[in-house]
Structures are given as structure tokens and as C-alpha cells.
PDB file as gemmi writes it, atoms N, CA and C in Angstrom:
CRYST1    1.000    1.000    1.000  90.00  90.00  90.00 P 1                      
ATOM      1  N   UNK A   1      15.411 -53.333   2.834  1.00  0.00           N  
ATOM      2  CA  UNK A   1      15.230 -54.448   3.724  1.00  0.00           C  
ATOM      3  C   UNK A   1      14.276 -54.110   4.871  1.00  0.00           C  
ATOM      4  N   UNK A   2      13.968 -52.639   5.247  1.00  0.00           N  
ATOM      5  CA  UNK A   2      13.540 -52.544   6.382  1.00  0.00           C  
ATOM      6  C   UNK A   2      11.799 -52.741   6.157  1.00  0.00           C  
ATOM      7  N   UNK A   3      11.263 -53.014   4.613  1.00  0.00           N  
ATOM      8  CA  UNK A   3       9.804 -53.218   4.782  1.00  0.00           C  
ATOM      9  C   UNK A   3       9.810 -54.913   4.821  1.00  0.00           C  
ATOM     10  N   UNK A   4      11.008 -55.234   4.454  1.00  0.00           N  
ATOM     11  CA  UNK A   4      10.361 -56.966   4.673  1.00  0.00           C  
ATOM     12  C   UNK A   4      10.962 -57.346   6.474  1.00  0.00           C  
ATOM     13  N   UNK A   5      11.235 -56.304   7.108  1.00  0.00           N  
ATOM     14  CA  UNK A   5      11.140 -56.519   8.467  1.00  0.00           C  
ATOM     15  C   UNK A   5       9.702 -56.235   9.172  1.00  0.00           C  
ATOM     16  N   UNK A   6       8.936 -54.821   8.402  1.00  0.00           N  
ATOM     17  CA  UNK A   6       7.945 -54.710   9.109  1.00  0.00           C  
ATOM     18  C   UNK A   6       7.174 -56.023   8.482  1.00  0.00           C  
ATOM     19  N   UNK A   7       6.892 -56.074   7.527  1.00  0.00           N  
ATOM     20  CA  UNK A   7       6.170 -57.831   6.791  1.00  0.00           C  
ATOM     21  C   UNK A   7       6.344 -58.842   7.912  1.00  0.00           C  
ATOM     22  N   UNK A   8       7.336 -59.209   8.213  1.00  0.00           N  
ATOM     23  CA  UNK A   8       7.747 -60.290   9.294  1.00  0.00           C  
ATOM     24  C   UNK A   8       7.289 -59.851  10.326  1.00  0.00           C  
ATOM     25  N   UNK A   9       7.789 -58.878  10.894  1.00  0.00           N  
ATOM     26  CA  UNK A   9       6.902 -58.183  12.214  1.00  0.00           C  
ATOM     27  C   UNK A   9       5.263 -58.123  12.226  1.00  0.00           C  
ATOM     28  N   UNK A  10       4.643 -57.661  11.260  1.00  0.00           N  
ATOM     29  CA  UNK A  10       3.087 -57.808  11.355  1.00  0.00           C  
ATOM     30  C   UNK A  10       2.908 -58.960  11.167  1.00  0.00           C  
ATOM     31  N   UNK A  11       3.172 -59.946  10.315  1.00  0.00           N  
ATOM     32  CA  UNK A  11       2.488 -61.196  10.178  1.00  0.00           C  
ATOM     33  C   UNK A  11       2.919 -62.149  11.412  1.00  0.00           C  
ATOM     34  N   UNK A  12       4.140 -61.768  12.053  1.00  0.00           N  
ATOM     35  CA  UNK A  12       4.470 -62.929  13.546  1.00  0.00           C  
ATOM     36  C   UNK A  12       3.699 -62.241  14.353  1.00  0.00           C  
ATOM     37  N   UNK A  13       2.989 -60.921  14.374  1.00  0.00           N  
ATOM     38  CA  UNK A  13       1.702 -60.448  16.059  1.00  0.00           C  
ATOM     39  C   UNK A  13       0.562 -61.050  15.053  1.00  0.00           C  
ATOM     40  N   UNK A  14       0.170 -61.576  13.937  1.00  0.00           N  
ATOM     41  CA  UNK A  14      -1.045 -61.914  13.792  1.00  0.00           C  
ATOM     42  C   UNK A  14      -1.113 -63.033  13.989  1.00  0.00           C  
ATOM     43  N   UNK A  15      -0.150 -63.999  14.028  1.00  0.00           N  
ATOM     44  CA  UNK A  15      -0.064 -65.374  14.099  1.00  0.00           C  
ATOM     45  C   UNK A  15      -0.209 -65.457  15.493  1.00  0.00           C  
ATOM     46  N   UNK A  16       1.046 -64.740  16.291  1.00  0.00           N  
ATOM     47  CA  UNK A  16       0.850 -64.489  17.989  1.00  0.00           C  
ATOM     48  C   UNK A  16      -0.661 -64.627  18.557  1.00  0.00           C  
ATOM     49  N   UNK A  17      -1.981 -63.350  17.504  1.00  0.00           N  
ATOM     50  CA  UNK A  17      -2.364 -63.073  18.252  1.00  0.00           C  
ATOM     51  C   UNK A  17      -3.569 -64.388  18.304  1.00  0.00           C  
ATOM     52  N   UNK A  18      -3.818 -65.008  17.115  1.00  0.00           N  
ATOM     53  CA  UNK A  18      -4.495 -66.138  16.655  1.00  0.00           C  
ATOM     54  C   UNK A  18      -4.603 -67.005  17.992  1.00  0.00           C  
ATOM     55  N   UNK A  19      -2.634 -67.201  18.574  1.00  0.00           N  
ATOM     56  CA  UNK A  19      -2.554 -68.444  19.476  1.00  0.00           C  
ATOM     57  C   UNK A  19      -3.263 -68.069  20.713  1.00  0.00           C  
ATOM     58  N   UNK A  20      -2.793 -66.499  20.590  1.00  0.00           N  
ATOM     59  CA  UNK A  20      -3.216 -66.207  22.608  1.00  0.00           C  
ATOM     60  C   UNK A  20      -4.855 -66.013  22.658  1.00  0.00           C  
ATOM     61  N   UNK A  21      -5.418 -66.488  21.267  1.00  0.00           N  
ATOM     62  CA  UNK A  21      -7.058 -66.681  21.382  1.00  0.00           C  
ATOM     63  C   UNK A  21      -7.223 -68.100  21.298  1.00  0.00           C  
ATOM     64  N   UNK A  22      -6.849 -68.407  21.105  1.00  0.00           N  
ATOM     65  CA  UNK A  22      -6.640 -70.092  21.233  1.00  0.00           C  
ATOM     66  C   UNK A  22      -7.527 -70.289  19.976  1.00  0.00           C  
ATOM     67  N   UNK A  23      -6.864 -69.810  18.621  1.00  0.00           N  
ATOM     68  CA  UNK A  23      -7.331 -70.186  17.285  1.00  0.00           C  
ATOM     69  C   UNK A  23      -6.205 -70.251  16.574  1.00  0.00           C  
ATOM     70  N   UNK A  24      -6.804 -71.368  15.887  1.00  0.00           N  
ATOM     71  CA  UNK A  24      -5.719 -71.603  14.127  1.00  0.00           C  
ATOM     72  C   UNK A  24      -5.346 -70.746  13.574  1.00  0.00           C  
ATOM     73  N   UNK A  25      -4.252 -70.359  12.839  1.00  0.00           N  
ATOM     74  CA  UNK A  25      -4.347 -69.231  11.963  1.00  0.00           C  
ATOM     75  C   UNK A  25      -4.222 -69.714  10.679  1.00  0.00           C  
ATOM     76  N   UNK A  26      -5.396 -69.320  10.092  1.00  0.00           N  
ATOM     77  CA  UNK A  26      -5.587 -69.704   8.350  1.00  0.00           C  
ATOM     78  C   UNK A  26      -4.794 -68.622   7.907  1.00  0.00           C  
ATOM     79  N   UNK A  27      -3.633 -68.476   7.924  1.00  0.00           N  
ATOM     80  CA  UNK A  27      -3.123 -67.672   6.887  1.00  0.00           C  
ATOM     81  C   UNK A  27      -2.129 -68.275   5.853  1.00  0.00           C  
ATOM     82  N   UNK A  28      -2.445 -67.198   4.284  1.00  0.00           N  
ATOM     83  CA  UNK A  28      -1.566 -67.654   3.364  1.00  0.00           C  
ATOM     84  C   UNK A  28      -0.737 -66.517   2.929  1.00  0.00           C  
ATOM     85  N   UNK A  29      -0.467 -66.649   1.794  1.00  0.00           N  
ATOM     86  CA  UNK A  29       0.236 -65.357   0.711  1.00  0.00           C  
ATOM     87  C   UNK A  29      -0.240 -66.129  -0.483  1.00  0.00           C  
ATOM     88  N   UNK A  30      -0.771 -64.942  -1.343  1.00  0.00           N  
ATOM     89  CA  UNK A  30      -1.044 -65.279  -2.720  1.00  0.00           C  
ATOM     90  C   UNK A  30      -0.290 -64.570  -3.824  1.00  0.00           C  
ATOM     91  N   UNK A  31      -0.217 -65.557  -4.590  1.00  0.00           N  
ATOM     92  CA  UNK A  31       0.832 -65.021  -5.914  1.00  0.00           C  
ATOM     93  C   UNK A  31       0.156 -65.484  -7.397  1.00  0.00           C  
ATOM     94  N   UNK A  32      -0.189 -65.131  -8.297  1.00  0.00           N  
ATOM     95  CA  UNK A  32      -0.431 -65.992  -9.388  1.00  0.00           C  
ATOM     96  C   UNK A  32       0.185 -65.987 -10.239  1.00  0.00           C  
ATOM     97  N   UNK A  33       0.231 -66.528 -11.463  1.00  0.00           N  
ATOM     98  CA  UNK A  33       1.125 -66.644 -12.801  1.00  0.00           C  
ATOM     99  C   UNK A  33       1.073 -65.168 -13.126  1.00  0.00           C  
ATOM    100  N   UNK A  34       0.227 -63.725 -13.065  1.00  0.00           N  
ATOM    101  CA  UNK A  34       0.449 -63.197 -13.788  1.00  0.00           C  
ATOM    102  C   UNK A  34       0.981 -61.873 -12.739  1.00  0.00           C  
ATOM    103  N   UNK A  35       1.343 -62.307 -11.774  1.00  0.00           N  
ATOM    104  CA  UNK A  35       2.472 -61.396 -10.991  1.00  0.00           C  
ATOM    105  C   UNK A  35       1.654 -61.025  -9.751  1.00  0.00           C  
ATOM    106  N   UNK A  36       0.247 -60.999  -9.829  1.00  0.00           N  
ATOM    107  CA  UNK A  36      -0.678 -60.743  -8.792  1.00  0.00           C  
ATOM    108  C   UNK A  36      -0.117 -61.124  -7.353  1.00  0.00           C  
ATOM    109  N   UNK A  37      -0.219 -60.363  -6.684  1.00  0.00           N  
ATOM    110  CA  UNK A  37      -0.015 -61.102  -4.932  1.00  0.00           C  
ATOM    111  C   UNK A  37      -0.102 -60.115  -4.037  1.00  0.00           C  
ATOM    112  N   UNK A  38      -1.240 -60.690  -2.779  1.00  0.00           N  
ATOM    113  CA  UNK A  38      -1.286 -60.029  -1.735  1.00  0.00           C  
ATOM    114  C   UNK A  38      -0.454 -61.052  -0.473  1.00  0.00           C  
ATOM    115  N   UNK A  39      -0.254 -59.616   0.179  1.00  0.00           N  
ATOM    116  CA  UNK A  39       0.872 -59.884   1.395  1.00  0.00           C  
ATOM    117  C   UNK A  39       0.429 -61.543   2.175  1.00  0.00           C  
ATOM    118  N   UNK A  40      -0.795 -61.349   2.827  1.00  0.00           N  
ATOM    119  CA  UNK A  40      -1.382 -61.717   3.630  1.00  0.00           C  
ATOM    120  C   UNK A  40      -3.055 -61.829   3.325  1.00  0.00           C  
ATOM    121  N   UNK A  41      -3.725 -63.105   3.664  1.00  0.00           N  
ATOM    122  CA  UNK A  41      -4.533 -63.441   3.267  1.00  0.00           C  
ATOM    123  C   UNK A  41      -5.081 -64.744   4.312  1.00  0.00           C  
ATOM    124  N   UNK A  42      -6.387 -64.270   5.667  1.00  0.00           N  
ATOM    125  CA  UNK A  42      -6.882 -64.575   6.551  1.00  0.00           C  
ATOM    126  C   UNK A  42      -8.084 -65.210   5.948  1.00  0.00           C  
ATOM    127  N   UNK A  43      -7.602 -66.481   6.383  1.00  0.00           N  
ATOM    128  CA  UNK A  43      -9.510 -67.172   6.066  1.00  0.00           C  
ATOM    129  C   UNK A  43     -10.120 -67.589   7.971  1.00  0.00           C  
ATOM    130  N   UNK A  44     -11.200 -66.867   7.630  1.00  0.00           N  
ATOM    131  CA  UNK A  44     -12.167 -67.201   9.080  1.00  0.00           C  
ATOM    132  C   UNK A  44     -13.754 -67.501   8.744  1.00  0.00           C  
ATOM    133  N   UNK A  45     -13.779 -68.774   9.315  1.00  0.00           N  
ATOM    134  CA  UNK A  45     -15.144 -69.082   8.724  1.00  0.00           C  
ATOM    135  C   UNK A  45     -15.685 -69.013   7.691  1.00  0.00           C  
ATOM    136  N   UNK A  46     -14.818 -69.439   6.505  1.00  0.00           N  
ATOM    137  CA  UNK A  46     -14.603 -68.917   5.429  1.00  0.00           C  
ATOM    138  C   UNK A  46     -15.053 -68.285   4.362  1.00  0.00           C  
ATOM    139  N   UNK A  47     -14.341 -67.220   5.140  1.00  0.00           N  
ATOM    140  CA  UNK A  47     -14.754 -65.808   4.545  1.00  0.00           C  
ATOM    141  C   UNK A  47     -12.782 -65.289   4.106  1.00  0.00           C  
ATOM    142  N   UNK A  48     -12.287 -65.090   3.133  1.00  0.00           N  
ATOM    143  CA  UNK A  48     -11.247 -64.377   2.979  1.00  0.00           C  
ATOM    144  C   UNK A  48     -10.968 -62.709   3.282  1.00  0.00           C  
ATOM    145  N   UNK A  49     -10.432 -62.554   4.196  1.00  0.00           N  
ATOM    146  CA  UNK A  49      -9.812 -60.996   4.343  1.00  0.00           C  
ATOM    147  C   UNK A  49      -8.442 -60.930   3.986  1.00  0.00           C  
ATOM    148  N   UNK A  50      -7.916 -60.139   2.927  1.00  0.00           N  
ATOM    149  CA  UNK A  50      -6.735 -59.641   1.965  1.00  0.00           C  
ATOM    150  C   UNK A  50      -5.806 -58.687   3.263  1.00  0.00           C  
ATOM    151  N   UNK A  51      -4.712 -58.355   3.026  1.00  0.00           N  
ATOM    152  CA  UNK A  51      -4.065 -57.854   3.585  1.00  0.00           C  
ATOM    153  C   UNK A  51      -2.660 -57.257   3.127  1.00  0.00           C  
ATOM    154  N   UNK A  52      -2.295 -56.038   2.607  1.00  0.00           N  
ATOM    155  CA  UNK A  52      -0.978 -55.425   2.058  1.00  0.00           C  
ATOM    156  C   UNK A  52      -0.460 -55.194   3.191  1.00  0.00           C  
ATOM    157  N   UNK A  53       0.898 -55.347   3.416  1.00  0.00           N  
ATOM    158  CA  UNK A  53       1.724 -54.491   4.053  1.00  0.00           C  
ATOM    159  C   UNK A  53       2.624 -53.827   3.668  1.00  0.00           C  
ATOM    160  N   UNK A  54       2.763 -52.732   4.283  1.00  0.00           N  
ATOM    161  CA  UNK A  54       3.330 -51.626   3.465  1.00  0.00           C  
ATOM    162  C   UNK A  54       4.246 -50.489   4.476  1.00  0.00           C  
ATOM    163  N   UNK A  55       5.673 -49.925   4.419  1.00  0.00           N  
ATOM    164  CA  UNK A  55       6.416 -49.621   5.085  1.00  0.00           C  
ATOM    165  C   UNK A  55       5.672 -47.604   5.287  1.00  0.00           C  
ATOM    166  N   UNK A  56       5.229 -47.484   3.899  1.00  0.00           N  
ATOM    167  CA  UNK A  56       4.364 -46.186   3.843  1.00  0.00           C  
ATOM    168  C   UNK A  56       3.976 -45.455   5.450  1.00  0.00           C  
ATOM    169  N   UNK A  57       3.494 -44.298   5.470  1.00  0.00           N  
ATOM    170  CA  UNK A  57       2.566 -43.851   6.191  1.00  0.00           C  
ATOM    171  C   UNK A  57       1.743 -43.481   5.396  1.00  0.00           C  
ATOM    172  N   UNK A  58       1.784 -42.932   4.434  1.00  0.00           N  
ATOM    173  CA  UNK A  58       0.642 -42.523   3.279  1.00  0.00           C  
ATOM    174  C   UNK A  58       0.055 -43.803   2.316  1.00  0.00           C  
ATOM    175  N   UNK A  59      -0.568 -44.936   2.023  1.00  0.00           N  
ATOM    176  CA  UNK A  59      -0.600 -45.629   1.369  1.00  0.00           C  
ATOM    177  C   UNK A  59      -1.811 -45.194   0.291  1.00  0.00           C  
ATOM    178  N   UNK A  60      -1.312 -45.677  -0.251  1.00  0.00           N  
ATOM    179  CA  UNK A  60      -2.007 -45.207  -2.073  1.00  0.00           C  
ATOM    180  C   UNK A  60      -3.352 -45.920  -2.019  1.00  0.00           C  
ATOM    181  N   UNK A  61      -4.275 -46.316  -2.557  1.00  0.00           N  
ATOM    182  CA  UNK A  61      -5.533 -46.427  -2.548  1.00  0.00           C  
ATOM    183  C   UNK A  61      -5.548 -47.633  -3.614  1.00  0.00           C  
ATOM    184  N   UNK A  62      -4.723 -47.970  -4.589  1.00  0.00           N  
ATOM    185  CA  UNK A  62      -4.789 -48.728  -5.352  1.00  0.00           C  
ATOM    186  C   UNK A  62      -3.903 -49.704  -4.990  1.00  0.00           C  
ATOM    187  N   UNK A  63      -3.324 -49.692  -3.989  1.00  0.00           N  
ATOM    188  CA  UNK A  63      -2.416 -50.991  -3.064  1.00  0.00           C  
ATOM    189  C   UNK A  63      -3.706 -51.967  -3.189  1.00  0.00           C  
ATOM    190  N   UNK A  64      -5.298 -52.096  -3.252  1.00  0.00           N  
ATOM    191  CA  UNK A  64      -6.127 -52.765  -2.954  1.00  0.00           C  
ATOM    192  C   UNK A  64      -6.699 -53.646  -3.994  1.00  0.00           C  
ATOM    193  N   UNK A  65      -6.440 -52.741  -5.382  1.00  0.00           N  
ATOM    194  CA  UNK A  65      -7.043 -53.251  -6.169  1.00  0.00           C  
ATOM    195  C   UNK A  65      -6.680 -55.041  -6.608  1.00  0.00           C  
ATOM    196  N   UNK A  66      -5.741 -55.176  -6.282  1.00  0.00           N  
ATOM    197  CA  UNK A  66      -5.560 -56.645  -6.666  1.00  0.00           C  
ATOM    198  C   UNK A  66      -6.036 -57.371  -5.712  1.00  0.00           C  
ATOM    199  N   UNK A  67      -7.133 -57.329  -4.367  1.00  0.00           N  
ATOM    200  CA  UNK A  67      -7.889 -58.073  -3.389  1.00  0.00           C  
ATOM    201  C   UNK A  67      -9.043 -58.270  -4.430  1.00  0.00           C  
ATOM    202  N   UNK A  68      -9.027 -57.467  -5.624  1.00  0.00           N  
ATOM    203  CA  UNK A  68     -10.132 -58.173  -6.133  1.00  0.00           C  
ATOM    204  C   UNK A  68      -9.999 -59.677  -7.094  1.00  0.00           C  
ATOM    205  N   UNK A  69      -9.197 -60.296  -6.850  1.00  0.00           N  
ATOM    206  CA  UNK A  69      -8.739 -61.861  -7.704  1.00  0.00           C  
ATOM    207  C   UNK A  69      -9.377 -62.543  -6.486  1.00  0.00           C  
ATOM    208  N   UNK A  70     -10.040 -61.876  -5.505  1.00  0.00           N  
ATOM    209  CA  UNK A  70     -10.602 -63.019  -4.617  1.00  0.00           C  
ATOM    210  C   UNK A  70     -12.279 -62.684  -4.657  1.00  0.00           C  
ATOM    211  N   UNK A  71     -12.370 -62.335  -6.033  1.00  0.00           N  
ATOM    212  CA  UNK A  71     -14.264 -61.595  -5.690  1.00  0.00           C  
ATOM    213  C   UNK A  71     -14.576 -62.737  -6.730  1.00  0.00           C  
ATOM    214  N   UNK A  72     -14.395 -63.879  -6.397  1.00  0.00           N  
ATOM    215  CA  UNK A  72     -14.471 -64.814  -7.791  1.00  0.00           C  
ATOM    216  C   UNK A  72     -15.725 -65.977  -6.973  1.00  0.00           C  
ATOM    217  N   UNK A  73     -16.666 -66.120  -6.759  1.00  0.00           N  
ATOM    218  CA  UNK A  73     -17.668 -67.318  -6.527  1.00  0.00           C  
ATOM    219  C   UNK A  73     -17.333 -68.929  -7.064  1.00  0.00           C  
ATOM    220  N   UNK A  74     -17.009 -69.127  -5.631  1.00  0.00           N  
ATOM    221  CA  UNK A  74     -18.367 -69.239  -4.244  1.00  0.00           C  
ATOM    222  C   UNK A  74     -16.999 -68.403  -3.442  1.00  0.00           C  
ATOM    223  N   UNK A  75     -16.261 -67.927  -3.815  1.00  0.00           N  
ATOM    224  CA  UNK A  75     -15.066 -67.463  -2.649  1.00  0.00           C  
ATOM    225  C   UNK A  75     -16.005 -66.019  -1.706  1.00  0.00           C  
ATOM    226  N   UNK A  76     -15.797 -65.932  -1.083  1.00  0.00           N  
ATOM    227  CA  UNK A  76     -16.388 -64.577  -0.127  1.00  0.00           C  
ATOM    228  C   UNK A  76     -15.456 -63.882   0.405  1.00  0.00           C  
ATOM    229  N   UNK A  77     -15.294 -62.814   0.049  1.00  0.00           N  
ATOM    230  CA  UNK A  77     -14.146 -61.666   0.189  1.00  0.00           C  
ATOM    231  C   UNK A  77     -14.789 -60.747   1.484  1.00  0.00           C  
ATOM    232  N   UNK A  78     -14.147 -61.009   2.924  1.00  0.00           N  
ATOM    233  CA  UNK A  78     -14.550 -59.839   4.010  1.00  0.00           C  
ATOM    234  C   UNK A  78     -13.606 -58.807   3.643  1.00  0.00           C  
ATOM    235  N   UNK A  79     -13.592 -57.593   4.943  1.00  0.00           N  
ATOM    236  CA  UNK A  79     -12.813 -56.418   4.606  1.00  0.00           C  
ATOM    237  C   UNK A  79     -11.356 -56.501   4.368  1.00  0.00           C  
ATOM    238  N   UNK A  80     -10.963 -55.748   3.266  1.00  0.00           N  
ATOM    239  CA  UNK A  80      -9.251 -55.859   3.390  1.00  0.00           C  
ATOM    240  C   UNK A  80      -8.713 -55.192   3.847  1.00  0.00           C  
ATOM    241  N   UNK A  81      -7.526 -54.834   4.285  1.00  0.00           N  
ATOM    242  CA  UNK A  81      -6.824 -54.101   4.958  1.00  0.00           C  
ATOM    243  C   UNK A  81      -5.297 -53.529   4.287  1.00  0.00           C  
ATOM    244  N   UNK A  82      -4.891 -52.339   4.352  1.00  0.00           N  
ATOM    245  CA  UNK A  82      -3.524 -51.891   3.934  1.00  0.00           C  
ATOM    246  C   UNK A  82      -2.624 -51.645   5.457  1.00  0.00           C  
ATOM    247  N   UNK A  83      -1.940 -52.699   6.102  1.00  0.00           N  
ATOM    248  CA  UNK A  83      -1.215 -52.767   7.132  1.00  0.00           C  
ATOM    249  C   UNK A  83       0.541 -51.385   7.151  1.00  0.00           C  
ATOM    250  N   UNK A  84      -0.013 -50.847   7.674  1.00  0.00           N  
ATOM    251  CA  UNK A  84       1.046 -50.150   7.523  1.00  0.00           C  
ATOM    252  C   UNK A  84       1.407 -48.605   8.602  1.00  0.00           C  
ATOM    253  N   UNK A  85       2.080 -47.373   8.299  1.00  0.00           N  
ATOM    254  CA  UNK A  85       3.162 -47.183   9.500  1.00  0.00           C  
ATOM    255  C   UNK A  85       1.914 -45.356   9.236  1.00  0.00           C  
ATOM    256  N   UNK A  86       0.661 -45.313   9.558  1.00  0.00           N  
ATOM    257  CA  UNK A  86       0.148 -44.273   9.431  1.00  0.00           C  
ATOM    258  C   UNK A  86      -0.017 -44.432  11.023  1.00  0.00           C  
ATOM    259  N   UNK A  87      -0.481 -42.882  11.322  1.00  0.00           N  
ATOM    260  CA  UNK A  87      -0.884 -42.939  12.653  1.00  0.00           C  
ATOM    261  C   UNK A  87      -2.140 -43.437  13.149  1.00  0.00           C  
ATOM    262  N   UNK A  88      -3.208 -43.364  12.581  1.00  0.00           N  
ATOM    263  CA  UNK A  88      -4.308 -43.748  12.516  1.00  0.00           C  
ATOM    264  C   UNK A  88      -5.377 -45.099  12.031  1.00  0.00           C  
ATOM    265  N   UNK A  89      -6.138 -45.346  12.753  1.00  0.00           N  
ATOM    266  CA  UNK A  89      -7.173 -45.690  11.950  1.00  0.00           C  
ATOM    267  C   UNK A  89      -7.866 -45.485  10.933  1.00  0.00           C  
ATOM    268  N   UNK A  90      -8.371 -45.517  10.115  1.00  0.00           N  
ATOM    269  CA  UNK A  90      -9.106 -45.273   9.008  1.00  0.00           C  
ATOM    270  C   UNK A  90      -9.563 -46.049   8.043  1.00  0.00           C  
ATOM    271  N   UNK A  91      -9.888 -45.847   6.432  1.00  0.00           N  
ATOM    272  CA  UNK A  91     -10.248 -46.749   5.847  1.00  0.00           C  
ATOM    273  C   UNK A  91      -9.697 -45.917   4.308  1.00  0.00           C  
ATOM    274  N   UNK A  92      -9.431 -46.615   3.478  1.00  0.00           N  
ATOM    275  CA  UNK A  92      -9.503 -46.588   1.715  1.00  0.00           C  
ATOM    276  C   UNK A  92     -10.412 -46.532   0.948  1.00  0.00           C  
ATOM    277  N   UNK A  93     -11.577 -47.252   1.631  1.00  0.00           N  
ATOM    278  CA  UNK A  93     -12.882 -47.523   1.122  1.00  0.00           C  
ATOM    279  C   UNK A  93     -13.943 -47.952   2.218  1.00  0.00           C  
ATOM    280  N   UNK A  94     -15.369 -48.353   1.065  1.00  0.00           N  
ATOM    281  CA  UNK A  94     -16.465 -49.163   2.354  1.00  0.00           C  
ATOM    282  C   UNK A  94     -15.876 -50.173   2.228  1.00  0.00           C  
ATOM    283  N   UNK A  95     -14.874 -50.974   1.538  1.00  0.00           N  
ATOM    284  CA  UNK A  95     -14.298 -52.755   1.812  1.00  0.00           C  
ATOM    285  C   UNK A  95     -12.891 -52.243   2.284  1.00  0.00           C  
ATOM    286  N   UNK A  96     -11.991 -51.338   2.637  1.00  0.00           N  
ATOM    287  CA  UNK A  96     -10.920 -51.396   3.050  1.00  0.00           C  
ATOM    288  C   UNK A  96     -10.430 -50.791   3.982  1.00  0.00           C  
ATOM    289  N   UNK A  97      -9.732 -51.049   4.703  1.00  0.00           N  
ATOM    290  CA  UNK A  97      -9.152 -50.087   6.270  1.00  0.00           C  
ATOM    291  C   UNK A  97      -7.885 -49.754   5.730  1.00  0.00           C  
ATOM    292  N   UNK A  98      -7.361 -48.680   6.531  1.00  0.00           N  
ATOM    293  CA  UNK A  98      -5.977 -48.647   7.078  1.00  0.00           C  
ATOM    294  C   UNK A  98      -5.673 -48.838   8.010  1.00  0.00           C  
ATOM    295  N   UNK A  99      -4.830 -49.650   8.736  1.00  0.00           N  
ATOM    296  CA  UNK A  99      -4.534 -49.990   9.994  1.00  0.00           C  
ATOM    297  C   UNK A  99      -2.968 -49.624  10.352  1.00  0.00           C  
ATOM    298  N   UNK A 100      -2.885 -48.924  11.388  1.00  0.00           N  
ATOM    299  CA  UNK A 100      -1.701 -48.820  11.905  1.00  0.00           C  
ATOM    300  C   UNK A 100      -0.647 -50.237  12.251  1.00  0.00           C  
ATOM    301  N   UNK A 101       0.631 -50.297  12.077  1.00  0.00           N  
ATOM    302  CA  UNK A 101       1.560 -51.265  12.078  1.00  0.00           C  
ATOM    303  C   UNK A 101       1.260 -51.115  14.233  1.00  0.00           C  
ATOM    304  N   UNK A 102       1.272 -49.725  14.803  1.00  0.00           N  
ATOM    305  CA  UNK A 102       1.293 -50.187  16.100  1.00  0.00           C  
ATOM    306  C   UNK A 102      -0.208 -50.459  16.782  1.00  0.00           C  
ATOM    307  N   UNK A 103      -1.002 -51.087  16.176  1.00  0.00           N  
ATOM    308  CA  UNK A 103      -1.931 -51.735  16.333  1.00  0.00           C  
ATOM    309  C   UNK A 103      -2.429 -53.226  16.281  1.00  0.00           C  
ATOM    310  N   UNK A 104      -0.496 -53.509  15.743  1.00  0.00           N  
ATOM    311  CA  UNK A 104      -0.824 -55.097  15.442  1.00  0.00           C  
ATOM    312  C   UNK A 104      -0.672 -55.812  17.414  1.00  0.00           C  
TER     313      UNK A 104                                                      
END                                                                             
């Protein structure tokens, strides 16, 4: 239970942080028929940025691969992100970050 607390916890400071900019928040969750789904999924100017969250400090590198069901035209896929409990900044790739949970 305690990763679908951090889930709830990151996605209520992104929504938070949307308002205290005085913007909409385009966010969804995607799921498809064939089990596919990312956590979190930001449209800005529409451009889609993907988003896992994940209770990890170490997150695996292939948490990402399913941001690619959004590389499909005219859709435009910005950077994705693996949200989760590392200490650092960093990245997975040139399209993916790691972002610390105390950074939300």
C-alpha cells in the first residue's frame, strides 16, 4: 500500500503545483486493452510528457519503455520521467529523467 501512497502524494504536488502557477493541469493515466499503462501523463502545449511512479530508489531503466505507445503521429512525446524515492537528479536516457519524490 505504501507505493500507491507515494502515487497519490506525487500526483496531488503536481496538480498543487499547476494551481499555484495559475495553470490547468492536463493530466491523465493511460491504460490500454493490452495491459500497457503509464502512471501519469502531462499534456502542455501539446506536447505529451509520460511519467512512472515508483516506490524504488534504484529504478530499472525499462520502467520507460512503455512511454513509447505515445511515439505514434501527429502525437509529440516531450521528456519522460521515472518519479521516484532516489536521492538525486539524473536521467535513464537522452528522453528520460529520474526525479526525486522530494523534489515534487
Amino acid at each position: 500500500m505504501s507505493g500507491t501512497l507515494v502515487e497519490n502524494y506525487v500526483i496531488s504536488e503536481i496538480i498543487k503545483s499547476y494551481h499555484n502557477s495559475g495553470l490547468e493541469p492536463y493530466i491523465y493515466y493511460y491504460r490500454d486493452k493490452d495491459g500497457k499503462e503509464i502512471d501519469i501523463v502531462m499534456e502542455r502545449d501539446g506536447i505529451l510528457y509520460p511519467a512512472e511512479i515508483k516506490k524504488t530508489a534504484m529504478p530499472d531503466k525499462r520502467l520507460t519503455r512503455v512511454f513509447n505507445v505515445l511515439d505514434k503521429p501527429p502525437i509529440q512525446r516531450g521528456i519522460g520521467a521515472v518519479i521516484c524515492m532516489s536521492d538525486k537528479l539524473s536521467a535513464c536516457d537522452s528522453n528520460n529523467l529520474i526525479v526525486p519524490v522530494g523534489m515534487m
